[in-house]
N, C-alpha and C positions, 0 to 999 in steps of 0.2 A: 302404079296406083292400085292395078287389082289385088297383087301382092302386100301391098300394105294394108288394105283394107282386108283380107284374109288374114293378117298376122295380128292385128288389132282384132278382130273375133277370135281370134284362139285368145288373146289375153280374156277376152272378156268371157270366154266361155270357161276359160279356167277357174278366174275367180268366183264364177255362180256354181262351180265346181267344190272347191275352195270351203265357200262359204256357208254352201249345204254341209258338208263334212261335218266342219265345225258348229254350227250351230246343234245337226242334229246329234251331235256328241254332247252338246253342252245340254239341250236338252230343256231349255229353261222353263217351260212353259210346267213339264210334271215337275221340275226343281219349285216349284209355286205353292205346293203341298208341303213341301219338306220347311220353307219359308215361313208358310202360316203358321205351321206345329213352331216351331221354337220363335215366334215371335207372340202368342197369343192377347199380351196386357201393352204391344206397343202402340205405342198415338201414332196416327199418319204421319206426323214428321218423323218419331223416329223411325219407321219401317221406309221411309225414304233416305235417311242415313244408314241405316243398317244394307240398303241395298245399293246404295254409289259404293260405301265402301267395300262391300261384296264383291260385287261388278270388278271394282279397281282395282282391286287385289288379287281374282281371278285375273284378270287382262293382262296386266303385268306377268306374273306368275308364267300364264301359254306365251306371251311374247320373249320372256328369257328363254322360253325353254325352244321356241320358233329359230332366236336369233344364234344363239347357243350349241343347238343341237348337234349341229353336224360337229363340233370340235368336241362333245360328248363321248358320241358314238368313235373317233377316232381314238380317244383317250381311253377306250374299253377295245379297241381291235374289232369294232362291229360295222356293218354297212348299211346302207340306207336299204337296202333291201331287205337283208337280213331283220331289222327291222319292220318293213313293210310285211313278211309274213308272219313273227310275232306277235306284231299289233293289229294284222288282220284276223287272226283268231283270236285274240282280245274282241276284240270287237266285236265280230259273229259269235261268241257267248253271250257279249251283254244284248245284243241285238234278238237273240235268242230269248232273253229275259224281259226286254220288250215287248216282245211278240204276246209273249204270256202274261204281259203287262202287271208283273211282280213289281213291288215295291223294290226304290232302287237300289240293291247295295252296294253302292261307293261307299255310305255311311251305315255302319250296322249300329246296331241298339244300343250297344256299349259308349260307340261313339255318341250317340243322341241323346245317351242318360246321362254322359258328361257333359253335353254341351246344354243341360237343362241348368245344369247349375254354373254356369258361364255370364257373368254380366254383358258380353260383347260374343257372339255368335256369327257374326260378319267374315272372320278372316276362318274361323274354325267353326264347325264343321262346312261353314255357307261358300265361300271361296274356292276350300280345298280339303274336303275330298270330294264337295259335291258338283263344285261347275267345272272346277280345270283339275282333275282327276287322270289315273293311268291314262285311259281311254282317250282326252282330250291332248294329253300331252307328247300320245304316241303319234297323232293325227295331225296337230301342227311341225312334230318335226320330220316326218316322213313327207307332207306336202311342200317344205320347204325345202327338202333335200330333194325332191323330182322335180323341182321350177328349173324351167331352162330359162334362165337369164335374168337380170332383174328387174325386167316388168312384170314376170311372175310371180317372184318374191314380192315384188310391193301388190300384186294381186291376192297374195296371202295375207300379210299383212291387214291389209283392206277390210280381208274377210274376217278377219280373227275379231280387228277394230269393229266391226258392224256387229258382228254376232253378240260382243260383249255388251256394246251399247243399246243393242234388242234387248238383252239381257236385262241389263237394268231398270229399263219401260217397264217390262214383263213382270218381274220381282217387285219395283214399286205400284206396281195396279194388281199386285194377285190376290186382293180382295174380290174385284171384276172378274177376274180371269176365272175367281172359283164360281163366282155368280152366274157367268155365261155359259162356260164350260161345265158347271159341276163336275162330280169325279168320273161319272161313265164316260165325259166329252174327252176330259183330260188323258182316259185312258185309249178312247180309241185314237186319238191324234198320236199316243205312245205307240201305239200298234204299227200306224203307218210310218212311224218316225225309223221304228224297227224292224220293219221290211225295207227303207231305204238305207238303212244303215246297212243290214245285212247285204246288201248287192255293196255296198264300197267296200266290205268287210272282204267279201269273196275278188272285187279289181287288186285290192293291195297286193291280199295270198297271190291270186294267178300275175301279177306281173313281177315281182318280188322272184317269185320260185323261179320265173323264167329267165328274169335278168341274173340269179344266181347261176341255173344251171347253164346257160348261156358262156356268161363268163369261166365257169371251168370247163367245157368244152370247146372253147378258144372261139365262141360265133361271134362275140362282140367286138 
């Protein structure tokens, strides 16, 4: 019994693991800025359509790429670790950028001055490159290549599922969001978003480097 109940908290501890990851990669809350600039002449309803289909097409997009991953990375000769330390220094830059609470660039200006003249801004730039981006898409397939077994995997899963559906809340209320938040609130919640990113940033690198060096010195 005790052992089950120890194995049932590690699942549960994994997916609030999990689920922090991905959220704070997806970031939705400073994504709410970028929402109201290319939405500015929409009616409530359609900033509610523009953000399920946002939301759904980010979702989809991290879950191909969650369910996908691993036969990816074999199809390029790469490892889940090899991986885990790539995208760990992916991540401690954008974390870095964070911190300094820069405006995000997933999407640079070029991308924004296109998407001004875009009747549907939902799937481009709103989906991707701004919610399920490098950064988010290195993070769901590294978390699902380290699951031992699949109540982990459906612990990711879970997570990736909640985060996007936060998502979506978050996108259609970021009218409130600016109201309560303003920008100095929005930024400092970026601040602490990118101080906890940057510690998952630095877990991937050091266990990644380990389980490499690990493996060619025959410890594993």
């Amino acid at each position: 019994m005790d052992s089950t109940m120890v194995e049932v908290a590690g699942h549960f501890a994994y997916f609030f693991y999990a689920l922090a990851s991905v959220f704070i990669i997806v970031n939705p809350v400073e994504a709410t800025m970028v929402f109201i600039s290319l939405t500015p002449e929409a009616s409530a309803g359609e900033r509610a359509r523009i953000s399920l289909r946002a939301a759904a097409v980010a979702y989809v997009i991290a879950l191909l790429f969650a369910l996908s991953g691993d036969h990816v990375l074999r199809f390029f000769g790469a490892t889940v670790d090899s991986l885990r330390v790539a995208g760990g220094i992916l991540l401690f830059i954008m974390a870095i950028e964070m911190l300094k609470a820069k405006p995000r660039r997933k999407v640079t200006e070029a991308e924004l001055a296109d998407a001004s003249d875009r009747e549907d801004v939902s799937v481009f730039p709103l989906a991707t490159p701004l919610l399920t981006g490098p950064g988010a898409i290195t993070t769901v397939i590294v978390l699902m290549g380290t699951a031992s077994g699949p109540a982990e995997k459906g612990a990711v899963l879970l997570a990736i599922t909640a985060t996007f559906a936060a998502t979506y809340l978050i996108l259609r209320s970021s009218e409130y969001v600016d109201r309560i938040l303003g920008l100095t609130g929005i930024m400092v919640m970026t601040r602490i978003m990118g101080l906890l990113l940057g510690a998952i940033a630095v877990n991937f690198v050091a266990f990644g480097a380990w389980n490499i060096y690990a493996g060619m010195a025959g410890l594993s």
